[in-house]
C-alpha positions as CSV (number, residue, x, y, z in Angstrom):
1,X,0.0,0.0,0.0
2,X,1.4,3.3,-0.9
3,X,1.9,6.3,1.9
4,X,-1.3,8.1,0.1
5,X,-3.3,5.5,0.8
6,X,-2.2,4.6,3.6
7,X,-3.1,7.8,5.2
8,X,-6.6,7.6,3.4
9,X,-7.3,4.1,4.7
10,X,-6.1,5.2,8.4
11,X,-8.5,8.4,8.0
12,X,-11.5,6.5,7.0
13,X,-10.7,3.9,10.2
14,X,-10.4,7.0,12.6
15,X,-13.7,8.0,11.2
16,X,-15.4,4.7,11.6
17,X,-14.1,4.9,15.0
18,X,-15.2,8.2,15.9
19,X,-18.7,7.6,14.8
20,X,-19.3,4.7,16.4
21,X,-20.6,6.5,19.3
22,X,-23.2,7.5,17.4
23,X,-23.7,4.9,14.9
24,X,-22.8,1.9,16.4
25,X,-20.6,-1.0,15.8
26,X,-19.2,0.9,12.2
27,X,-22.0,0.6,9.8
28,X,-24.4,-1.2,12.3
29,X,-27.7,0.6,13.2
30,X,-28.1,1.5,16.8
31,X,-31.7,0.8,18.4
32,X,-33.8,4.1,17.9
33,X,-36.1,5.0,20.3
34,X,-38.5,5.9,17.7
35,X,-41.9,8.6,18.2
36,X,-44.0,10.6,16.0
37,X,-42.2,13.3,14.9
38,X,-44.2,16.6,15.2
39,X,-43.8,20.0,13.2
40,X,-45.1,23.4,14.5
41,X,-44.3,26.0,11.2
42,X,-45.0,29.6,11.2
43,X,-44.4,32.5,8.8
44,X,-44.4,35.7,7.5
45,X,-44.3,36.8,4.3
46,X,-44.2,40.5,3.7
47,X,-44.2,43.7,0.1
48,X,-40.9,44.7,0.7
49,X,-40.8,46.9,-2.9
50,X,-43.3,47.0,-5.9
51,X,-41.8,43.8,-7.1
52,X,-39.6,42.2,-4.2
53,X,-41.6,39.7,-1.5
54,X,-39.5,38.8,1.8
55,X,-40.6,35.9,4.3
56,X,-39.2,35.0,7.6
57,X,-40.0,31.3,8.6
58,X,-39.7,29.1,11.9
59,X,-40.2,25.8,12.2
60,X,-40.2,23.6,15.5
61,X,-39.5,20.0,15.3
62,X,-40.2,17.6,18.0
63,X,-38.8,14.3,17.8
64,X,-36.6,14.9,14.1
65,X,-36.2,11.9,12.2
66,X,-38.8,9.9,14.7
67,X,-36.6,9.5,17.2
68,X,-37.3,10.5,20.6
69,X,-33.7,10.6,21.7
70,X,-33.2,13.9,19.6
71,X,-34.6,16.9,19.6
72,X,-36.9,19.6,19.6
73,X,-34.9,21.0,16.8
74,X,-35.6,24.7,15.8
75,X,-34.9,26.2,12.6
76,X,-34.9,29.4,10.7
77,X,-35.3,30.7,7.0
78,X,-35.1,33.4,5.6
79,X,-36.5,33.7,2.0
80,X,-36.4,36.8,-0.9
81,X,-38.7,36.7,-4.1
82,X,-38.1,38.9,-6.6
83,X,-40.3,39.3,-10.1
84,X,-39.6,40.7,-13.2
């Protein structure tokens, strides 16, 4: 094995590694605890100029990805229309 791959194989290993606290046993899916996942959105969409529309938008998660054992996530967007 060369010293390039080498170092690549030994990076994807210390990856594997590292995400096995997460993951599991490299490449192995952990138990999930799973639960309906639940989404509160709200925006706001506003004229800003005769032909330019802004919105603000927040969304609140509970239980992302239907697992219990994560979460509530919150997330913010921001979104500009213009028309010509």
């Amino acid at each position: 094995m060369t010293n390039h791959y080498r170092q690549a194989y030994e990076f994807v290993r210390s990856l594997c590694k590292n995400a096995s606290r997460w993951v599991g046993a490299c490449g192995a899916a952990v138990k999930l605890n799973y639960a309906l996942e639940q989404v509160l959105e709200v925006y706001y969409r506003f004229q800003l100029l005769r032909h330019v529309q802004t919105s603000l938008d927040y969304q609140y998660i509970q239980n992302p990805g239907y697992n219990r054992d994560r979460g509530p996530a919150h997330v913010f967007a921001g979104r500009i229309r213009v028309s010509f």
